[in-house]
GUDRENBA-736233 format. One record per residue (C-alpha): x, y, z; residue in one letter. Coordinates in steps of 0.05 Angstrom, whole numbers, plus 32768, in hexadecimal, padded with zeros to 4 digits. Example, Ala and Ser with C-alpha at 12.3 -4.5 7.8 and 13.67 -1.06 7.14 Angstrom:
80F67FA6809CA
81117FEB808FS
END
This chain:
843381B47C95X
8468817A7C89X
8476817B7CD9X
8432817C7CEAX
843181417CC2X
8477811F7CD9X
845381247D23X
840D81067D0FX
842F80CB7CEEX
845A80BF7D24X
842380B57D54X
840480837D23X
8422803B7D34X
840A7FEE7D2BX
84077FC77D65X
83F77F837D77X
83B17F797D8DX
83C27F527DCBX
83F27F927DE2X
83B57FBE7DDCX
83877FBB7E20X
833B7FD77E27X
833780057E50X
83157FED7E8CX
830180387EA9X
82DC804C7E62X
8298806F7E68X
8279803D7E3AX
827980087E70X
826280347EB5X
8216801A7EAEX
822D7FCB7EB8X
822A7FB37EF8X
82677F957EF5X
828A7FDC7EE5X
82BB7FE97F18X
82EB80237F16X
833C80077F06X
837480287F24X
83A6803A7EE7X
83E27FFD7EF7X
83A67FD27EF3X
838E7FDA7EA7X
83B97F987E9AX
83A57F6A7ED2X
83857F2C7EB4X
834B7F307ECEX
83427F727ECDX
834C7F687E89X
83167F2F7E7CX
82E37F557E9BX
82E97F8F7E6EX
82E07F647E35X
82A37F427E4FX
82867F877E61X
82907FA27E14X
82817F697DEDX
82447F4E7E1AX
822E7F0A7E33X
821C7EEF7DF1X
82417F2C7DCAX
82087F537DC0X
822F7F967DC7X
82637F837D8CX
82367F597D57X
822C7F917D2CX
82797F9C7D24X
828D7F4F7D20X
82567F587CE4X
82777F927CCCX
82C17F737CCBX
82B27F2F7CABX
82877F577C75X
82BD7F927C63X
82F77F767C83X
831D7FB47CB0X
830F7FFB7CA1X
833480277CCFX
830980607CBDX
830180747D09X
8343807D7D2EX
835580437D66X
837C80797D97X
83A980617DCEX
83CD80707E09X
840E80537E18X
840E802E7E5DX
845A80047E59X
848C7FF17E1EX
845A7FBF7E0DX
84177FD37E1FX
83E080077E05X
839C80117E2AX
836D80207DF7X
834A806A7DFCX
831A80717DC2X
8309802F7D9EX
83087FFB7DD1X
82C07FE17DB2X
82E37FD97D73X
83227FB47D98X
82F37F887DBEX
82D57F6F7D83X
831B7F627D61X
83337F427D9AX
82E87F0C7D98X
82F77F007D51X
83457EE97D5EX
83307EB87D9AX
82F97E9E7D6BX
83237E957D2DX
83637E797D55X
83397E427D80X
83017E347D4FX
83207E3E7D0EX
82E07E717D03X
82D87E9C7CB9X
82EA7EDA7CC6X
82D17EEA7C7CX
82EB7F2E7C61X
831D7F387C9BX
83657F2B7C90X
83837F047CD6X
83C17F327CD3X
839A7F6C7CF1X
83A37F487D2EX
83EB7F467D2EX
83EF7F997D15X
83B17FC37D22X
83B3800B7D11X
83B780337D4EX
83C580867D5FX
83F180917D9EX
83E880CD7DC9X
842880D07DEEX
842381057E10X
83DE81077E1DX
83BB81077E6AX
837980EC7E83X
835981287E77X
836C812D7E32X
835580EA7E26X
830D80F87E4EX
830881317E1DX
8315810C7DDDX
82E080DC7DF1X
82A5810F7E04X
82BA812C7DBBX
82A480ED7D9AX
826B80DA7DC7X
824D810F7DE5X
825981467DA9X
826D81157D79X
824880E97D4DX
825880A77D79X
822480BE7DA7X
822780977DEDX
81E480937E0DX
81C880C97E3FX
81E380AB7E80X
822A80967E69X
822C80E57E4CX
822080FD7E8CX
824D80D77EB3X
828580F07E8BX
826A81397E92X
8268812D7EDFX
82AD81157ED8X
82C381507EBBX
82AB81877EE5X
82B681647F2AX
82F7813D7F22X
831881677EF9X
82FD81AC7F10X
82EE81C07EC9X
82C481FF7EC7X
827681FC7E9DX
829782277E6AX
82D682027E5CX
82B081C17E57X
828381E07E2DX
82BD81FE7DFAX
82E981B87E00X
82B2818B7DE6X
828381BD7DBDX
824681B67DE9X
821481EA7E02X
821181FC7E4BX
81C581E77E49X
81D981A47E37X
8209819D7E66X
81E381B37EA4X
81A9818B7E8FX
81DA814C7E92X
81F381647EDAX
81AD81737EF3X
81A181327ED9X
81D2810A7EFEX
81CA81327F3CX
817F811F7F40X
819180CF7F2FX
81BF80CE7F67X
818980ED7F9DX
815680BB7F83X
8196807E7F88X
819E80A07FD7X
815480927FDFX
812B804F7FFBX
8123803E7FAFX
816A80497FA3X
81787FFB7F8FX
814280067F53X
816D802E7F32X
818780207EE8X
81AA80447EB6X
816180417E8BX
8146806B7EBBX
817C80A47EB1X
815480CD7E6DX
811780D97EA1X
813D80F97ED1X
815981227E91X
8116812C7E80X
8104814F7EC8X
814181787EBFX
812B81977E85X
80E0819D7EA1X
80D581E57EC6X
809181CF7EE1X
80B0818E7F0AX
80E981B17F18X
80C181EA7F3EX
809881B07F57X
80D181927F78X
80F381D07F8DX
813181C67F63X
816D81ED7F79X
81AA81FF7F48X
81D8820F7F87X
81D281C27FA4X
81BC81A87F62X
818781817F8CX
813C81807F95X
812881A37FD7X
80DE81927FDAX
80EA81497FFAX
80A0813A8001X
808F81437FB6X
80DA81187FADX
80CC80DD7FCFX
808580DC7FA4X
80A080EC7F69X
80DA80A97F7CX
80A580827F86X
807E808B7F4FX
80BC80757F2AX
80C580347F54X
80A17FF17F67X
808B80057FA4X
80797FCA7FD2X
80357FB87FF2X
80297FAF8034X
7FFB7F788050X
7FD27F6F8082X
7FC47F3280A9X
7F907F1B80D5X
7FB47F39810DX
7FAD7F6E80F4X
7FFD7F6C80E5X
801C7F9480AAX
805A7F748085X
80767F6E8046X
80567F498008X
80747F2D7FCEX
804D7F5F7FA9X
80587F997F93X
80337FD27F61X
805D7FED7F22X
807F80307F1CX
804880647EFAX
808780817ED2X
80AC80547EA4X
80C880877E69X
80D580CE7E56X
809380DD7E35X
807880CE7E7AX
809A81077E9AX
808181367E5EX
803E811A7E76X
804081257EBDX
8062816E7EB4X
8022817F7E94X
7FF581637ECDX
801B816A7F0DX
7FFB81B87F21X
7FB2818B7F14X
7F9E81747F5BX
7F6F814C7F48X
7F9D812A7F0CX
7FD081257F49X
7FA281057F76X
7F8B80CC7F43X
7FDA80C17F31X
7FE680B37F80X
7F9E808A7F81X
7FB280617F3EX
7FF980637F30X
7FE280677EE0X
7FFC80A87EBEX
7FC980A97E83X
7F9080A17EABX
7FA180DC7EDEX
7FB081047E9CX
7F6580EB7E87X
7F4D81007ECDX
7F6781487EC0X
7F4781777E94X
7F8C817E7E63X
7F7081477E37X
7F2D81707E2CX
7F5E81B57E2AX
7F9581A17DFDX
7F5B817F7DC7X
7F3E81BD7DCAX
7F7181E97DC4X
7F8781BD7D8AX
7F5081BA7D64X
7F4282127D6FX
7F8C82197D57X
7F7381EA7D18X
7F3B82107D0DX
7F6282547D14X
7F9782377CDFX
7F5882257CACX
7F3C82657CB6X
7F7A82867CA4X
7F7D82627C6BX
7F3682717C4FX
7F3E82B97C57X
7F7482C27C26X
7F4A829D7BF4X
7F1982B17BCEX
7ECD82917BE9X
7EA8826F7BB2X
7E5E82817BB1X
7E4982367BB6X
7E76823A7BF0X
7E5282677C1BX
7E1482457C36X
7E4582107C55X
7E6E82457C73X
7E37826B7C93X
7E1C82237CB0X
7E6382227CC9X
7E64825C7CE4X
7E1A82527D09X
7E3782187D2BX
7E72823B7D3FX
7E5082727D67X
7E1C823F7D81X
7E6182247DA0X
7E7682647DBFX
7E3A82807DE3X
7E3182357E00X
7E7482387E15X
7E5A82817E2DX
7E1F82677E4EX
7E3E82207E71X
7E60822B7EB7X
7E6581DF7EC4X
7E9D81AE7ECBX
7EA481677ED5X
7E8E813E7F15X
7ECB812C7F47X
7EDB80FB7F81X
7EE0811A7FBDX
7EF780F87FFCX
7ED080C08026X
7EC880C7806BX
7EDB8080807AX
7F0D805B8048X
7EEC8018806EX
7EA9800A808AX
7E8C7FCB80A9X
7E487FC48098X
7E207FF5805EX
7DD8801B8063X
7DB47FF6808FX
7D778027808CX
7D64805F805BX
7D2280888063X
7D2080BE8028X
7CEF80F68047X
7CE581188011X
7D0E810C7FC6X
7CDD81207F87X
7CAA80ED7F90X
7CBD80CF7FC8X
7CA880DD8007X
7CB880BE8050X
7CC9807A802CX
7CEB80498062X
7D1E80168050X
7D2E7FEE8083X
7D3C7FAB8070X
7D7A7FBD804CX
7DAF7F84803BX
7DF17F84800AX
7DC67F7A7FC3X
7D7D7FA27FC9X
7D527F9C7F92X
7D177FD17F81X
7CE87FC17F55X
7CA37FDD7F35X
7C857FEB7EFBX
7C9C802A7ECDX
7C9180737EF3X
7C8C80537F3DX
7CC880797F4FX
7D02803F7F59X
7D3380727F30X
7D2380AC7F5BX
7D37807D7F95X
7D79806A7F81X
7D8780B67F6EX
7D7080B77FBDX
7DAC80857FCFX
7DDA80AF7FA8X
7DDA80EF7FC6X
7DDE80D5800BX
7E1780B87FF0X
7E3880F17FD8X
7E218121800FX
7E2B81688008X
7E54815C7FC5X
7E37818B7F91X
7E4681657F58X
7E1C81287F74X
7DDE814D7F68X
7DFC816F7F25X
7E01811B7F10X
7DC0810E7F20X
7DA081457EFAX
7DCB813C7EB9X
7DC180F17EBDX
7D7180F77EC6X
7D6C81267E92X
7DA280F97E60X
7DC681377E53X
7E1681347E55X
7E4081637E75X
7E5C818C7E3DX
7E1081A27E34X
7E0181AC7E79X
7DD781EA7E78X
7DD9821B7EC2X
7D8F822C7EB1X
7D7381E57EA5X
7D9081D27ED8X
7D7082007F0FX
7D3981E67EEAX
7D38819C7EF8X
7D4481AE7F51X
7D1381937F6EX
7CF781A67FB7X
7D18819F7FEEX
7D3C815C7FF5X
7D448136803BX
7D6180F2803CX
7D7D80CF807AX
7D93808F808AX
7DC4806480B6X
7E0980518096X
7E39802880B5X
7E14802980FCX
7E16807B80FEX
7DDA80A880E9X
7DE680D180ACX
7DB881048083X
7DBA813A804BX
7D9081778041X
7D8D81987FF5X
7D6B81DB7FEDX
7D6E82057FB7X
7D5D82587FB7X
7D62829B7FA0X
7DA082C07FCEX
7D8583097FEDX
7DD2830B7FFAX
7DE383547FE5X
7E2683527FEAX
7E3383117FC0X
7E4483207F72X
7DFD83157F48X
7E1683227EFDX
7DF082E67EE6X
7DE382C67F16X
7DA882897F1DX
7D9A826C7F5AX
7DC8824B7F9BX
7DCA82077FB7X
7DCD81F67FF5X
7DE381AC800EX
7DE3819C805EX
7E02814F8075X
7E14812C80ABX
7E3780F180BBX
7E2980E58107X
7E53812A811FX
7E6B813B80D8X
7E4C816D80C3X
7E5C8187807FX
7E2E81C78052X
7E3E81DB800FX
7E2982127FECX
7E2B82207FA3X
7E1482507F80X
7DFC824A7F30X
7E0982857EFDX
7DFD82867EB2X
7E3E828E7E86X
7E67828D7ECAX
7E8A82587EF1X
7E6282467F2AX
7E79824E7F64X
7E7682157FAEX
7E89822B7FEDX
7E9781F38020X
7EC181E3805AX
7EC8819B8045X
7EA681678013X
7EAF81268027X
7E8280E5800AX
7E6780B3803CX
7E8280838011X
7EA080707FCAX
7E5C80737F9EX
7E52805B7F4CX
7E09806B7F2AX
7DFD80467EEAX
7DC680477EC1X
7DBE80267E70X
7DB880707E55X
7E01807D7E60X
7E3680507E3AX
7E48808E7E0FX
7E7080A87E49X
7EA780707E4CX
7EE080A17E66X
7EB7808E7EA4X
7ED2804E7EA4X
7F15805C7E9DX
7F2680607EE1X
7EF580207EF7X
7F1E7FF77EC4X
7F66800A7EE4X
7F4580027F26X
7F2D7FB47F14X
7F6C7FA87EF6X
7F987FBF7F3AX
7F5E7F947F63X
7F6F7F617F34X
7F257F547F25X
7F2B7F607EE2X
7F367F117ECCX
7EF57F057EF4X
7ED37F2D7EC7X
7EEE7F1A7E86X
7EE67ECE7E9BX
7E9E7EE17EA2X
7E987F087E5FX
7EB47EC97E3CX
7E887E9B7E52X
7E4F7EC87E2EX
7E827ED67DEEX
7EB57E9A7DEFX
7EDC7EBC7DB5X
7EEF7EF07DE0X
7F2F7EF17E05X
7F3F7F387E1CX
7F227F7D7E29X
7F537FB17E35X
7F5180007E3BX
7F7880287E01X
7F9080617E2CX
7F95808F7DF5X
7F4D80947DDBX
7F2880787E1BX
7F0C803C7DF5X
7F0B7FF27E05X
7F1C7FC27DCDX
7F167F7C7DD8X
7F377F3C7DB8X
7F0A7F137D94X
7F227ED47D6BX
7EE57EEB7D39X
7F0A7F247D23X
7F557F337D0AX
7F597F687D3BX
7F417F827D72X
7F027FA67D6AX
7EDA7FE27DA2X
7EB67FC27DD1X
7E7F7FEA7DB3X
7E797FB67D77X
7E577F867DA3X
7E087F8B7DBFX
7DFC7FBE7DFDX
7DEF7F867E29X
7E3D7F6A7E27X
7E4E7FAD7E34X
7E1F7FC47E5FX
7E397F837E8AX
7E7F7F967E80X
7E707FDC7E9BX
7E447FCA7ED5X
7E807F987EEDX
7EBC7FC27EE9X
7E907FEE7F1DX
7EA77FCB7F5AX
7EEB7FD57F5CX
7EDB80177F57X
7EA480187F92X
7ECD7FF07FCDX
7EAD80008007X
7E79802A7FEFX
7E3180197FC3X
7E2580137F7FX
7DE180287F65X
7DC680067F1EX
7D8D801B7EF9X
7D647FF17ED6X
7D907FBD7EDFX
7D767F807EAFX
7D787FBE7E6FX
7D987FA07E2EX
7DAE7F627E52X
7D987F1F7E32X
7D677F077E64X
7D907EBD7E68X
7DC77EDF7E7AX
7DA37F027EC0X
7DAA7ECB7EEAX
7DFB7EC17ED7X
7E037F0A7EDCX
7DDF7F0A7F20X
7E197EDD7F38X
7E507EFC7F20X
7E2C7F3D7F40X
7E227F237F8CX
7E6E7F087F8EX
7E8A7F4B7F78X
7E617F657FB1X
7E837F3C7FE1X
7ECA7F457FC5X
7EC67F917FC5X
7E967F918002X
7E5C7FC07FD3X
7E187FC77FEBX
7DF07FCA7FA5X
7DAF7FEC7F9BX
7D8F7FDB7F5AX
7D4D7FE07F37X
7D237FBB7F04X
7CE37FB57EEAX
7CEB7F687ED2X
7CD17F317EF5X
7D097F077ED7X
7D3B7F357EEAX
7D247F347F3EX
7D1F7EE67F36X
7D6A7EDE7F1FX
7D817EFF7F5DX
7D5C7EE47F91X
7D617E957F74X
7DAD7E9F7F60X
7DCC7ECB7F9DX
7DEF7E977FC5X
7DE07EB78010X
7D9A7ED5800BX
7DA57EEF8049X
7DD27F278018X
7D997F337FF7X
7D5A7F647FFFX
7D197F727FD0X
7CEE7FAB7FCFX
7CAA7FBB7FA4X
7CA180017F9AX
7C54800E7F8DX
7C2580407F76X
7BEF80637F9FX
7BBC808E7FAFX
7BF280AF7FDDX
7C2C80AF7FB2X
7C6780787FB0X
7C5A803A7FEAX
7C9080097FFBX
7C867FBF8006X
7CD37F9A8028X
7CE87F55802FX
7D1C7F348047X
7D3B7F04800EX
7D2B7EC78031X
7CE47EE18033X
7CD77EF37FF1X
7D037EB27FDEX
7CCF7E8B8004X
7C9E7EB47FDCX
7CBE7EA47F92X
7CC47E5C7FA1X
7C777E527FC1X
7C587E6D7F79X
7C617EA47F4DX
7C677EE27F77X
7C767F257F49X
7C9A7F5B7F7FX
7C8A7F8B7F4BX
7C367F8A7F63X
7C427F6E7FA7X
7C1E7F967FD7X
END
């Protein structure tokens, strides 16, 4: 024991603080970008030496503040060992320590040219600091000492600097996964994890976003290499430590990179801009995220489309699943609970109401085969002019009703029952084509019901007759057919089943057919070749602000359009208190900032007709290119407000190039438009009117029924 002693105490020395050097090569300092690897006879080059110290203290010593605290509070405390390694007869690079040297060596230049108080600690530490020698100790040796204080240790490095000294290990010194792991105490999933890790960094620093890369970015590729579902999704492989799959690569690069946009110019030229869209994955909680939603192709497709993690999570049904599976795991744990207790009588009424409600959930859950409404695919991403002609042969009470005078805003208006809902609903499927869930939308929305309670035999129900609507969009003829009937089809599977849908379109020689067949307490189930919209399509009506998830997407969509100010500058020239609306991605609601209130309140505090506004305009964004179809537009909003709105409505139009279809049964309301729209050439009117027949229409132009509002009081809604 006394020679184990004689031999520790020789090691221990005091040395001058100028003989002792940083160590210019230490792991601590490999994430600067001034970090460049020093040969060994270099340690004590001057500069060398000055750029190590500005590397470990910091520009305006950020890294050492903490310590210089520490030292003029309690003086020295060699509590953690300064080790060294002997370099000449007068020289020591420092191998575990140098932060603690660096700071030493800040507080001698300050106190020796500035006189500074160095408070608690005694100047003669400079002149004889406490130091252990390892004489005969090699690089290795000192590589493993320092992954046993800061990767096992309680000196932790962070996650990037770890890994580096890992890699070190096991490549330059050929050190076998079980050595490595017995030297520094670690387990071999940690250590793999950290090689995956650095393996993946340095494919995505080989890539065209290479020169984005940062040491901050380093814990989210540790996050994919802990993550079984990305890992199969990039087709990881633990011979070449790479990922294999190089299409689902590049995306997944991107998605962690500024990725430039290209412009256009009226040459029709594509260069570079100056701007560019954010990455859609900033931390490791993102990765968690998009492990969860990355089999969803829909949740996939909205990432691509939106570059906004939460709201492709939203898009997917794992928000719906995981709340649910929650809250049935809750209810599991309570009724666990209750049955080892001992049921009060009072109790029981309750518990049987409970329990009523409970199966009531179950058999609907039985009885409900549908899901929500999806985006498919338009057939042209850009179109030069809109409908130009509609004639709905036959839609519920419509029957061969021409519109031919068709412009960018078309109003319909009439008095209550004379059909002008029925006609947008008309617009709408057309729209959608043979896409199912168009017509599922219509139905649900007409009857005000919301999806979760979405009945298969209502439904059937509320099918009307056969439904012909044609039309000419874009220059090219386009129709759809809807039928609806009981299969004879022996050989298809009947157990429950309703009735089938068929849906027939064309788009000059597209021609697309769906069919879909309705079952009670079964999934239904569509067969098409393809379903593709003729264009992007929105329906709004007043009866459905309760579904704001809706809007998620049309908000992100005005924000990237950068539309979004445009809006709010509108919304606070009604409410001059407010100065921001914004989405909270976590519970789908919009809170706005309103000098009225200490905080920010749901946007649901404030009348329909602000929101209603609010809702109608973050539509467009949504609808480039395509139609947007409002009913009953003038509902809930203030009536002096119509003619602002009306505005803000027909330049939205022409930013997003929209052709808007929208209905109203107030004089007022048809007025605002046609005085207010700038180009009345943009702008179409139509009186939809009862008779003996059924449902006439009566068309102008907007300079003729202009002419008409200015010559005397003309009401569209009894013109005949």
């Amino acid at each position: 024991m006394q020679d184990e002693t004689r031999v520790y105490d020789s090691r221990r020395q005091n040395v001058s603080l100028k003989n002792l050097y940083l160590d210019p090569n230490n792991y601590r300092l490999i994430n600067d970008s001034d970090y460049v690897e020093v040969p060994g006879n270099m340690i004590k080059d001057r500069l060398v030496a000055q750029r190590t110290f500005r590397i470990l203290v910091g520009d305006k010593n950020q890294h050492i503040n903490d310590l210089v605290a520490s030292f003029k509070s309690n003086g020295y405390l060699p509590v953690d060992q300064i080790q060294v390694r002997k370099i000449d007869e007068r020289g020591f690079v420092v191998v575990e320590g140098n932060r603690r040297v660096a700071t030493l060596k800040h507080l001698q230049a300050e106190y020796e040219s500035k006189g500074v108080d160095l408070g608690k600690l005694d100047p003669k530490i400079f002149s004889s600091v406490p130091v252990v020698l390892y004489d005969d100790a090699d690089e290795l040796h000192h590589i493993t000492l320092m992954a046993l204080k800061h990767i096992s240790g309680n000196k932790k490095w962070a996650e990037w600097n770890q890994a580096k000294l890992l890699d070190k290990m096991y490549k330059s010194y050929g050190i076998s996964e079980d050595e490595i792991c017995r030297r520094i105490a670690i387990s071999k999933v940690e250590l793999r994890r950290s090689l995956r890790a650095l393996s993946f960094a340095s494919q995505y620093q080989e890539s065209d976003y290479g020169d984005q890369f940062d040491e901050s970015k380093f814990p989210i590729f540790r996050e994919v290499a802990r993550n079984a579902t990305l890992k199969d999704w990039l087709a990881w492989d633990d011979e070449s430590y790479r990922a294999t799959n190089m299409e689902n690569t590049s995306l997944f690069f991107s998605w962690l990179s500024n990725e430039i946009v290209d412009e256009e110019d009226d040459d029709g030229q594509v260069s570079y801009s100056d701007r560019f869209l954010e990455p859609a994955i900033f931390k490791r909680d993102d990765i968690i995220l998009l492990g969860k939603l990355i089999k969803d192709e829909k949740a996939l497709e909205q990432l691509k489309k939106t570059r906004n993690i939460n709201a492709a999570y939203r898009s997917s049904d794992l928000v719906f699943k995981e709340k649910q599976s929650d809250s049935i795991k809750s209810l599991d744990q309570e009724v666990n609970t209750l049955a080892q207790m001992s049921i009060q009588r009072d109790n029981i009424t309750d518990l049987e109401d409970t329990l009523g409600r409970l199966l009531s959930i179950v058999e609907k859950a039985k009885a409900s085969g549908f899901t929500s409404v999806e985006q498919k695919n338009v057939i042209h991403d850009r179109i030069d002019t809109h409908f130009s002609s509609i004639n709905i042969v036959q839609y519920k009470g419509l029957n061969n009703i021409k519109l031919e005078k068709l412009s960018r805003i078309n109003l319909f208006a009439g008095l209550n029952n004379s059909g002008k809902t029925s006609l947008l609903e008309a617009v709408y499927l057309i729209c959608r084509q043979n896409d199912f869930s168009g017509l599922l939308e219509v139905v649900r929305r007409r009857g005000k019901v919301s999806e979760d309670k979405l009945n298969p035999e209502w439904f059937v129900e509320q099918l009307m007759q056969d439904v012909v609507i044609k039309g000419v969009f874009d220059n090219t003829d386009s129709d759809v057919l809807i039928k609806h009937y009981q299969e004879e089809n022996s050989e298809i599977d009947k157990s429950r089943y309703i009735e089938t849908v068929e849906i027939t379109s064309s788009f000059s020689h597209l021609k697309q057919e769906s069919l879909t067949r309705v079952f009670k307490g079964r999934d239904r189930e569509t067969q098409a070749g393809s379903i593709r919209l003729l264009c992007p399509s929105v329906f709004s009506s007043p009866f459905f602000l309760n579904e704001p998830h809706r809007y998620t997407s049309f908000y992100h969509k005005s924000v990237q359009s950068k539309s979004l100010p445009k809006i709010l500058d509108f919304i606070k020239m009604i409410v001059p208190s407010i100065s921001d609306i914004r989405l909270v991605d976590e519970w789908q609601r919009f809170l706005v900032t309103d000098t009225q209130f200490e905080s920010a309140v749901d946007i649901t505090e404030y009348g329909e007709g602000l929101q209603r506004i609010f809702f109608i305009s973050l539509l467009f964004a949504h609808a480039a290119n395509g139609v947007i179809l409002i009913d009953e537009f003038e509902n809930a909003i203030h009536a002096d407000l119509i003619s602002k709105f009306a505005v803000l409505i027909s330049e939205l139009s022409q930013i997003f190039n929209v052709q808007v279809f929208l209905s109203s049964h107030s004089k007022e309301c048809i007025d605002a438009f046609v005085l207010n729209t700038k180009d009345v050439n943009d702008l179409s009117a139509c009186a939809l009117v009862g008779s003996d027949g059924g449902i006439d229409v009566k068309e102008f132009t907007g300079e003729e029924f202009k002419r008409l509002v200015e010559l005397g009081n003309v009401d569209l809604r009894r013109a005949r």
